[in-house]
VEXTI-316242 format. One line per 4 residues: their letters; for each residue x, y, z of C-alpha. Coordinates in steps of 0.001 Angstrom, whole numbers. Example, Ala and Ser with C-alpha at 12.3 -4.5 7.8 and 13.67 -1.06 7.14 Angstrom:
2
AS) 12300 -4500 7800 | 13670 -1060 7140
This chain:
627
XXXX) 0 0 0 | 1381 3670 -1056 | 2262 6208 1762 | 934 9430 229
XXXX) -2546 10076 1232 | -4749 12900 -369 | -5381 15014 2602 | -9086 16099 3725
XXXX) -10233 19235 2946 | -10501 20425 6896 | -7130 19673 7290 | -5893 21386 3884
XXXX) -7509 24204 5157 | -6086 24192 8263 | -2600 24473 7191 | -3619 26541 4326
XXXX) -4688 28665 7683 | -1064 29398 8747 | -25 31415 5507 | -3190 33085 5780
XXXX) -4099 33824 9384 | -1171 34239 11067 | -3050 36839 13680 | -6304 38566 14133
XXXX) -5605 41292 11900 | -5087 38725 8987 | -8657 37664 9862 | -9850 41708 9656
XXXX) -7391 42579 6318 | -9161 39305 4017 | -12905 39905 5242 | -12978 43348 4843
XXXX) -10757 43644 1191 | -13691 40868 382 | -16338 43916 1362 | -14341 45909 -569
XXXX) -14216 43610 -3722 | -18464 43428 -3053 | -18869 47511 -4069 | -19223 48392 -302
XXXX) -19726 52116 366 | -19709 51314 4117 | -17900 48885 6368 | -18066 48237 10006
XXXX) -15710 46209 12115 | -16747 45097 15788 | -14190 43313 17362 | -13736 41935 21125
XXXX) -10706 40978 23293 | -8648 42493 19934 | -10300 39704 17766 | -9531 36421 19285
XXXX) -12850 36216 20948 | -15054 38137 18573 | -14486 39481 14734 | -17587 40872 13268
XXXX) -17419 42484 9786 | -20522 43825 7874 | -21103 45657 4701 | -23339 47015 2286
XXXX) -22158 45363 -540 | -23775 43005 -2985 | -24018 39971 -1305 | -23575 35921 -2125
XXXX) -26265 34131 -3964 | -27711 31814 -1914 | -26081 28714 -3900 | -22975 29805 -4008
XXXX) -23198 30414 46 | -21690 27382 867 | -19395 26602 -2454 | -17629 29591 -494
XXXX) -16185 27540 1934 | -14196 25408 -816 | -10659 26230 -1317 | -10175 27960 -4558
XXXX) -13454 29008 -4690 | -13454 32297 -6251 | -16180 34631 -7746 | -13126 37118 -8962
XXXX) -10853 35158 -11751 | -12076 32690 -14250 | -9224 31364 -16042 | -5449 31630 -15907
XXXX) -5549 35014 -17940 | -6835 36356 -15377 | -4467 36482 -13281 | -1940 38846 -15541
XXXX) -5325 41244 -15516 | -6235 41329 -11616 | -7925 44397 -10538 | -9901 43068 -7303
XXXX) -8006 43003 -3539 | -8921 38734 -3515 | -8617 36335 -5972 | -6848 33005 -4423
XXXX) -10403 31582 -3143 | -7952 30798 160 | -9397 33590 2803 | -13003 32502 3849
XXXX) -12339 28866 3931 | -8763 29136 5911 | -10573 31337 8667 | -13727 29010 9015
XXXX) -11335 26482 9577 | -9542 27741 12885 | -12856 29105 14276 | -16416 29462 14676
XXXX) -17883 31073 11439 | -21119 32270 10853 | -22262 34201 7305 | -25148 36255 6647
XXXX) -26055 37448 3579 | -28431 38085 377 | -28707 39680 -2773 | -31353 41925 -4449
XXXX) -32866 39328 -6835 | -33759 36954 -3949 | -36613 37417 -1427 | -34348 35922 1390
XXXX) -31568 36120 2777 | -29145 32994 3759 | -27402 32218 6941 | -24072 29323 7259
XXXX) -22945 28578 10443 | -19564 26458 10585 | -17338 24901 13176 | -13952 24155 12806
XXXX) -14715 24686 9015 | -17601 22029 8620 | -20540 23393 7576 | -23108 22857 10976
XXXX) -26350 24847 9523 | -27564 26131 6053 | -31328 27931 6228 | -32901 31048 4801
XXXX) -33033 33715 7432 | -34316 38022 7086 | -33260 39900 4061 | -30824 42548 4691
XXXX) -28550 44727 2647 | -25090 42928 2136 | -23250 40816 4153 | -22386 40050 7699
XXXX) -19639 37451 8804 | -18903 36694 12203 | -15922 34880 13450 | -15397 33534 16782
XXXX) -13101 31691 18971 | -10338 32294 16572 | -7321 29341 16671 | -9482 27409 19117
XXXX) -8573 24359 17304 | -4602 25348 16794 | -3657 26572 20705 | -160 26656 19177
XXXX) -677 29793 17432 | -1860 31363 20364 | 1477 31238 22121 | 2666 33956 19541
XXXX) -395 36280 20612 | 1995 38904 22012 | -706 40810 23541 | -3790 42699 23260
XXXX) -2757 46005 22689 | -277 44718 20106 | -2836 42808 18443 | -5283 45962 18406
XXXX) -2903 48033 17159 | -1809 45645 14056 | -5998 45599 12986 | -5775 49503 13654
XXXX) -3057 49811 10880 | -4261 47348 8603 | -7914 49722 8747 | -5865 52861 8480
XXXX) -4051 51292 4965 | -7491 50372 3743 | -9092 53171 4480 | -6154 55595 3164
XXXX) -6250 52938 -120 | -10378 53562 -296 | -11069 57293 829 | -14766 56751 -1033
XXXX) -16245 54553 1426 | -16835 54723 5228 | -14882 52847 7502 | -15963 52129 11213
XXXX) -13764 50443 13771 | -15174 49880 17497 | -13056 47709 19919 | -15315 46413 22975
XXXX) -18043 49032 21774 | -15273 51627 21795 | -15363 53608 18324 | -11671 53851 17406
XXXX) -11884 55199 13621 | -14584 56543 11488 | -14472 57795 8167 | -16766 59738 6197
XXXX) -16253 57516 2281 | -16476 61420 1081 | -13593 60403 -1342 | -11494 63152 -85
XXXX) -8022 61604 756 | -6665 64379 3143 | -9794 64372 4935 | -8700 60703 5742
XXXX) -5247 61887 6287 | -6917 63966 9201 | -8688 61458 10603 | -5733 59286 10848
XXXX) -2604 61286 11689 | -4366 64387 13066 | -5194 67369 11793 | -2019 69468 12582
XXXX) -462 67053 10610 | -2641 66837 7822 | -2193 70652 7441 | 1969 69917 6330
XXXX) 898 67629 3686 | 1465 68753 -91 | -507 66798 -2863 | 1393 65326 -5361
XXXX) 447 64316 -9319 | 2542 62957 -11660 | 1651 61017 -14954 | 3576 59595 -17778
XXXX) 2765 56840 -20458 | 2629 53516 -17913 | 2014 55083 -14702 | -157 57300 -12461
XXXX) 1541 58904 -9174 | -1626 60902 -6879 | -1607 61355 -3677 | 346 63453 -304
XXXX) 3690 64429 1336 | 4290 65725 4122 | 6217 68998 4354 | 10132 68517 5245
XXXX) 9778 69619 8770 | 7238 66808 9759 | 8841 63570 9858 | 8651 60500 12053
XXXX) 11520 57911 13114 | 10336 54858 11244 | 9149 54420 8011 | 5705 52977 9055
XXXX) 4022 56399 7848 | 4506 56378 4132 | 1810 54385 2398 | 2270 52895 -853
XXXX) -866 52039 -2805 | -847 50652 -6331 | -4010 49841 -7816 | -5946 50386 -4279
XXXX) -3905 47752 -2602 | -1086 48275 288 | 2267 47124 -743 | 5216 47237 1176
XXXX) 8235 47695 -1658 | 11659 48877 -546 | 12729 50596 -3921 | 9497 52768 -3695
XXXX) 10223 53765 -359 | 13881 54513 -1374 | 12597 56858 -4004 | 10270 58254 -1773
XXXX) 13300 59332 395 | 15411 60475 -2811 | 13146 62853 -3794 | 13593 64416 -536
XXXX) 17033 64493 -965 | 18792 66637 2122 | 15906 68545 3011 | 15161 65997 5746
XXXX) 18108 64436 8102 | 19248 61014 7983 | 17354 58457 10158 | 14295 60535 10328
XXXX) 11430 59633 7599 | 8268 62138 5990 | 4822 61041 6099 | 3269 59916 2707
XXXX) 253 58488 1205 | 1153 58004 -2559 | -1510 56194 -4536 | -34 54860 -7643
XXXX) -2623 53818 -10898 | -1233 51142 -13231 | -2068 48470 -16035 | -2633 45133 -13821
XXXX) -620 43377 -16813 | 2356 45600 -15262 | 2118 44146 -12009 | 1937 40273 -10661
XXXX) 396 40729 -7304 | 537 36503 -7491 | 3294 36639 -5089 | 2300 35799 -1133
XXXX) -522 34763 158 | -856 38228 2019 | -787 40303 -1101 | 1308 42923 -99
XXXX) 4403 41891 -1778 | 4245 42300 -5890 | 6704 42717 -8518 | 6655 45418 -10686
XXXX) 7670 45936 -14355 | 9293 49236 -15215 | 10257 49591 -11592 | 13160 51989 -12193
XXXX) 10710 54302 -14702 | 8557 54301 -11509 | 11052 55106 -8930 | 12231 58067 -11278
XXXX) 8326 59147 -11555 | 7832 59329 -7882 | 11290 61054 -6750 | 11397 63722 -9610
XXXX) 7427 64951 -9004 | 8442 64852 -4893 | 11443 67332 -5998 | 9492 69330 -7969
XXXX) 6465 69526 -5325 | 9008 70710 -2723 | 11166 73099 -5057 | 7929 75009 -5930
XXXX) 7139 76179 -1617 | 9177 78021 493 | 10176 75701 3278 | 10711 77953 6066
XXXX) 9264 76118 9605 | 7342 77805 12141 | 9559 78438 15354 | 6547 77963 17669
XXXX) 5660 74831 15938 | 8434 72970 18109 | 8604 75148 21195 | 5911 76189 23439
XXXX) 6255 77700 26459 | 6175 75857 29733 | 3234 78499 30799 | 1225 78265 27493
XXXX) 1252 74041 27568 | -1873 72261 29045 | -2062 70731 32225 | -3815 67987 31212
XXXX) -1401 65312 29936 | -1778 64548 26417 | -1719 61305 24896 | 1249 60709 22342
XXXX) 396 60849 18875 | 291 57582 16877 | -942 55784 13887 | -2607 52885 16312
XXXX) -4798 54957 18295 | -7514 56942 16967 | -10049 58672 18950 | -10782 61615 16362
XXXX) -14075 61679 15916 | -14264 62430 12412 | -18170 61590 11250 | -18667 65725 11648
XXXX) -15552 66444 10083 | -14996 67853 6631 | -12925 69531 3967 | -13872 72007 2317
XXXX) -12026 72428 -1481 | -13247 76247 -2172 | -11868 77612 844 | -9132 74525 1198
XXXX) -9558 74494 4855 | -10753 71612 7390 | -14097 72489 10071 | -16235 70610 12124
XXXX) -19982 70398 12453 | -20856 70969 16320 | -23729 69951 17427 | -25786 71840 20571
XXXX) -28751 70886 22195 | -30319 73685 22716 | -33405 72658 25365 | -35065 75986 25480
XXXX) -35766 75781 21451 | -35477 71553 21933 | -33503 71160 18322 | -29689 71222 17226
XXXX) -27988 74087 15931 | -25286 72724 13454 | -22130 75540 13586 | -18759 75744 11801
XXXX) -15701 75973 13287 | -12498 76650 11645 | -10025 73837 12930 | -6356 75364 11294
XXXX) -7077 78935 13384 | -6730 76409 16609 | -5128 73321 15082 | -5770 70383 17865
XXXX) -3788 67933 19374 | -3995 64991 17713 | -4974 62575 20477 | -7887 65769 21812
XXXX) -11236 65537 20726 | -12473 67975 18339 | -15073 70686 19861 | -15226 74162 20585
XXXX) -12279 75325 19952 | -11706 78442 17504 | -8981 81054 17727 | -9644 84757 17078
XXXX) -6753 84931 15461 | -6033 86119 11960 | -4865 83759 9011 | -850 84116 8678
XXXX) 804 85428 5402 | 1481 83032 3009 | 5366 83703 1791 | 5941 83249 -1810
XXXX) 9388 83370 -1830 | 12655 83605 61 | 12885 86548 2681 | 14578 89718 2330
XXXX) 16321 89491 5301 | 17997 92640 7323 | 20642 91781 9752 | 20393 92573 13203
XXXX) 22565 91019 14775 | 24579 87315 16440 | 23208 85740 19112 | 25694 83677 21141
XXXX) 28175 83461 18278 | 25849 81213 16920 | 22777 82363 15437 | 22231 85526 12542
XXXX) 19141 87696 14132 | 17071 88938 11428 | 13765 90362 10610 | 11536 90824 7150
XXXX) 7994 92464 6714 | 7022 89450 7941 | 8580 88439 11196 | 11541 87488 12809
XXXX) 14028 85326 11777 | 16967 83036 12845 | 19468 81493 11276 | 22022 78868 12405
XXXX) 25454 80074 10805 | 27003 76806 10747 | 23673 74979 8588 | 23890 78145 6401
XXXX) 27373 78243 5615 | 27042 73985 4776 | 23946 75082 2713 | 26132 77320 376
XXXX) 29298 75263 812 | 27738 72053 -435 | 26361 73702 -3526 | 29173 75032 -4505
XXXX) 31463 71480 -3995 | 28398 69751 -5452 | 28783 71952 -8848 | 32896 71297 -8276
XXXX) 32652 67555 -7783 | 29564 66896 -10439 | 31781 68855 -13243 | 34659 66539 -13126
XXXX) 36056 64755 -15938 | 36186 60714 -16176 | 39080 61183 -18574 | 41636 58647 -17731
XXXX) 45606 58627 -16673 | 47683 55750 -16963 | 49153 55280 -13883 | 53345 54666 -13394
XXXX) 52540 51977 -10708 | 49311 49970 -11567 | 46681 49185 -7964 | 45637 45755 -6956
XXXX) 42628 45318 -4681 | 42514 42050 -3400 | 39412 40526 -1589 | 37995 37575 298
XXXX) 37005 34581 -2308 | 33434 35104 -940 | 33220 39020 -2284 | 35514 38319 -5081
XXXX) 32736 35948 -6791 | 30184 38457 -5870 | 31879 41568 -7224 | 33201 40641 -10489
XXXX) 29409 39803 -11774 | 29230 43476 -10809 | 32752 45393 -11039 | 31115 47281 -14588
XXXX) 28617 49332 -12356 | 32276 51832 -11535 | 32341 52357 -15040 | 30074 55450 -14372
XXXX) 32660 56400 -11924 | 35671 56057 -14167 | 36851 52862 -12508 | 37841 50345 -15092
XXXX) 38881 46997 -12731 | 40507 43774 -14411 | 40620 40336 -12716 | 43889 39806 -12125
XXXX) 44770 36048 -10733 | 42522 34737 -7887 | 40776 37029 -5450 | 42249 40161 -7190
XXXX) 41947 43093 -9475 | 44135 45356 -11082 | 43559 49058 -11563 | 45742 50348 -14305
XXXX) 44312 54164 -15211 | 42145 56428 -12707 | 40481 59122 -13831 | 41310 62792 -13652
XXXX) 39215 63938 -10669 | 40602 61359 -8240 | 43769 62328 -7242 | 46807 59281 -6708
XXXX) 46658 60056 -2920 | 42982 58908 -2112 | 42941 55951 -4721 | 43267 52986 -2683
XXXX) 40969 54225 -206 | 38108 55603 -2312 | 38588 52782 -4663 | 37870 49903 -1265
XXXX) 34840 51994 -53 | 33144 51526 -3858 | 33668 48216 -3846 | 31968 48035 -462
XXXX) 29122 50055 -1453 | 28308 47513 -4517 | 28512 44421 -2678 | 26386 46167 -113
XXXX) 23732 46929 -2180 | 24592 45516 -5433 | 24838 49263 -6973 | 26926 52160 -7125
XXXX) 25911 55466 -8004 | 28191 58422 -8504 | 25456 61100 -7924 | 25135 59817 -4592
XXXX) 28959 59159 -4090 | 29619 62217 -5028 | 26428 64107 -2761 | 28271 62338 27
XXXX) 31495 63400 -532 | 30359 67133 -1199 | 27934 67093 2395 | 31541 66088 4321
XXXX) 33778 69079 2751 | 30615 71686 3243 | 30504 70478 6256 | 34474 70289 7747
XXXX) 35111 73482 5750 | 32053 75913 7451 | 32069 77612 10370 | 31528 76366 13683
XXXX) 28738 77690 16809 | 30707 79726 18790 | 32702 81175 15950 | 32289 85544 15896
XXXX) 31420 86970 12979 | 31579 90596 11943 | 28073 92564 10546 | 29820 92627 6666
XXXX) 30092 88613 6759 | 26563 88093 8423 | 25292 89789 5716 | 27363 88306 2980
XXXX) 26793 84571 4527 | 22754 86005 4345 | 22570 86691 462 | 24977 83513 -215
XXXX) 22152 81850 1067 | 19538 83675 -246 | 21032 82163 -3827 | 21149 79008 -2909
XXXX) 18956 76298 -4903 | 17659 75529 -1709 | 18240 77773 890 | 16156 75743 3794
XXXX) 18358 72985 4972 | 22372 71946 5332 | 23260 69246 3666 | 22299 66512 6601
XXXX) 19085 67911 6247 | 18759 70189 9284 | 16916 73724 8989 | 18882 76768 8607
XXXX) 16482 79659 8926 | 13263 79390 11122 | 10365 81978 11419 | 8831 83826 14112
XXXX) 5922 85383 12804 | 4320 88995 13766 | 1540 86281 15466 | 3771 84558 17384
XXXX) 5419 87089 19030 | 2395 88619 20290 | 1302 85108 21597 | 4522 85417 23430
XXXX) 3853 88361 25067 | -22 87660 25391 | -948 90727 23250 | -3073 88136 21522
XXXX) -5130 86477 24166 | -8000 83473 23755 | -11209 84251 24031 | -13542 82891 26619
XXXX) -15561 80307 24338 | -12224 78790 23681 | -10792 79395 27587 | -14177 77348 28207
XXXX) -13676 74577 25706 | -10391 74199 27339 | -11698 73434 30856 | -14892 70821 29151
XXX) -11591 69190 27848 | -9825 68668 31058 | -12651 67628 32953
């Protein structure tokens, strides 16, 4: 008798199950891309104990036939591909047939559901993936799917439950991806009866942005557009001086799905350049339209991984419009945006920002595109009249804390003045040896001598070192690099990517090279040294790139060659340091990306000195808060 048995379907499914459903929010991210899939203009999520006890999904969407209720829990059952052609032309979230029948297997399922050409609906209740009950049951719009006792029947995978809160705050991201992918329908989230995220499915993505990341933020992000002959780039950025210390915030979206792809996150960062520092990361939703024959999202189970043709054309695309949406603004930050006075800061502790946790109430918020501004509806109850007065309030004249709930705040405050272009700056004078005290029409300014002088210095080596022949000299005494057997395999495969730089390496015996001519620009002195660190960098990453070589190279000399804090300087080189920055390409940042100038407005400085005070609706709102 033969040892390999067909294995029953339960079981298939089952270890189909741990690709699938690794954790509760695995459960969430397949049932509610399957609402999407339906034509769902509102989704709810209820979930208990973070999901293992209780996942309930339901939708407006439209609905399972009542024969193909149960065909659903088949593997490979599919309503969304037909054939094998198909799947080079995918344009739905699902399409494996794996997620409904892996998840009824490791718990308690139930389905409700019915579609408008039937006069019932149709309930399936499952345990353990075998089908228990199958019986008509009330109409209703869509479909509702309730799982329970999740991994009941695989304790193992329970071990790896890290917690709770962790596993709350995984379904919280995967709602905040979906709902950034899907701005045009309404997402609800409620943990334990809790609301934690509402949407309004107006369509408008930075209302969504708000929603998630907070309003202040929302207010720093730029929208983007770019478009050429394969590809579609929409979506926002944030402005240089908001960034985070992961890169968690930036959202990539291609054909309304959530990818995670390292070269799009790379050019993301590239077409910031050095306007933001090293280890810190912007905030970006970037929604990215494309042929489905250009993309093979038949990768992993998940979905989130997919390969890409033109991939380079792409990554180009996205970091060229980001350079060109940031070159067009003057990127000046707000000096009271990251320093508030110990006197003006609440006493009520304030929850810290993040993408997990959102208690914004944002059913009554809205954007407005005419006057390109958020507000709230507030709603009174006025018992003397016994109705509700519905009244706008300006949120950006009082932006909120992010984690505070939206109400009754307004500022009397007047809108600032929008700058246009670089400050005409008059010198008044150096504070601590340090800083260049200015003022403009507009405000006050200050600017950090050292960051300004590396601003102007690393153009001008940048021009120097990008204008540099590759032309070649033979050299009297040829080079030879030798390396471990390991990186020697490795890096002659790639040893033609220092062509751009001029390098031309031979093999020369085993484990070496030979270097017989360097170009012009490098002199003799640094060869061997500059010549190593290339060779790292490819086997590193399997690339070079003399642009970036040579931005890096450029950033150090700006930097060891500019003046230090603590260095004096005299009232004709303020000034001159002033209008060499006032030329520069881009005048905002050093070269490590930190600010050079920042801005006290007219506004601010009366906040300092309370010549602008709150008013007492505000004062009011202030105390409702904190009680």
């Amino acid at each position: 008798m033969g040892k390999i048995i067909e294995l029953d379907e339960a079981l298939a499914n089952q270890i189909a199950a741990g690709e699938v459903v690794e954790r509760p929010a695995s459960v969430v991210k397949e049932l509610v891309e399957n609402s999407i899939d339906a034509g769902s203009t509102k989704i709810t999520v209820k979930i208990e104990e973070a999901g293992l006890k209780r996942i309930e999904v339901v939708d407006n969407g439209t609905g399972i036939e009542k024969s193909d209720v149960s065909v659903a829990l088949k593997r490979h059952a599919t309503s969304k591909i037909k054939d094998k052609n198909d799947l080079f032309r995918i344009r739905t979230l699902g399409f494996r047939g794996e997620a409904i029948p892996s998840i009824a297997s490791v718990s308690d399922f139930s389905l409700e559901t019915s579609v408008d050409t039937e006069t019932s609906g149709t309930k399936l209740v499952a345990h353990g993936g075998v089908i228990a009950t199958l019986e008509p049951t009330i109409k209703r719009a869509g479909t509702k799917i309730s799982v329970e006792n999740l991994f009941f029947n695989t304790p193992a995978r329970l071990k790896y439950i890290r917690s709770l809160q962790a596993e709350l705050s995984h379904i919280t991201d995967i709602l905040n991806r979906l709902s950034l992918a899907h701005p045009e329908i309404s997402f609800s989230l409620l943990n334990n009866g809790h609301e934690l995220l509402k949407t309004t499915g107006s369509g408008d993505l930075r209302q969504v942005i708000a929603a998630i990341y907070g309003i202040g933020q929302a207010k720093k992000m730029c929208h983007i557009e770019a478009e050429d002959l394969d590809f579609k780039v929409t979506g926002y950025i944030s402005l240089p001086e908001l960034t985070r210390s992961n890169q968690n915030y930036m959202t990539l979206l291609v054909n309304g799905r959530y990818i995670k792809n390292f070269l799009l996150r790379r050019a993301i960062l590239e077409g910031y350049g050095n306007r933001i520092m090293v280890g810190r990361y912007p905030l970006a939703v970037l929604s990215i339209e494309i042929d489905p024959q250009l993309a093979d999202v038949n990768v992993h189970p998940t979905k989130q991984e997919i390969r890409l043709s033109k991939e380079k054309e792409l990554m180009a695309l996205i970091s060229q419009a980001i350079a060109k949406t940031l070159s067009e603004g003057v990127l000046i930050p707000d000096a009271l945006e990251n320093f508030t006075p110990t006197s003006m800061r609440p006493t009520k502790p304030v929850e810290k920002a993040s993408q997990t946790r959102l208690p914004l109430q944002s059913s009554s918020l809205y954007y407005d595109k005419e006057k390109r501004d958020f507000f709230i509806k507030e709603e009174k109850n006025e018992k003397t009249n016994d109705f509700l007065v519905k009244e706008e309030v300006n949120l950006f004249e009082n932006p909120v804390k992010e984690n505070s709930f939206v109400a009754d705040q307004v500022a009397s405050i007047p809108e600032k003045k929008v700058i246009s272009e670089f400050p005409h700056l008059e010198y008044l004078a150096q504070l601590h040896r340090t800083y260049l005290l200015c003022q403009a029409p507009e405000g006050l300014y200050l600017i950090d001598q050292h960051a300004a002088q590396e601003r102007v210095n690393y153009e001008y080596w940048k021009e120097k070192i990008g204008e540099v022949s590759i032309d070649q000299q033979i050299l009297l005494t040829p080079y030879y690099f030798e390396l471990p057997k390991n990186d020697a395999l490795l890096f002659n495969e790639q040893k033609d990517k220092l062509h751009e730089a001029g390098i031309f390496l031979e093999e020369y015996g085993e484990n070496k090279f030979i270097l017989r001519e360097n170009p012009v620009w490098l002199k003799e002195a640094d060869l061997e040294k500059v010549v190593y660190e290339m060779i790292d960098i490819v086997l590193s990453s399997n690339q070079f790139s003399l642009k970036q070589y040579r931005h890096d190279l450029a950033a150090m000399v700006a930097c060891k060659s500019s003046i230090k804090a603590g260095y004096p300087l005299d009232d004709e080189s303020a000034r001159t340091l002033i209008k060499s920055l006032e030329q520069c390409e881009n005048p905002y940042s050093c070269a490590h990306g930190r600010p050079t100038i920042i801005h006290f407005s007219d506004q601010d400085v009366q906040k300092m000195f309370r010549r602008i005070q709150e008013n007492h609706r505000s004062k009011a709102a202030s105390w409702k808060d904190y009680n």
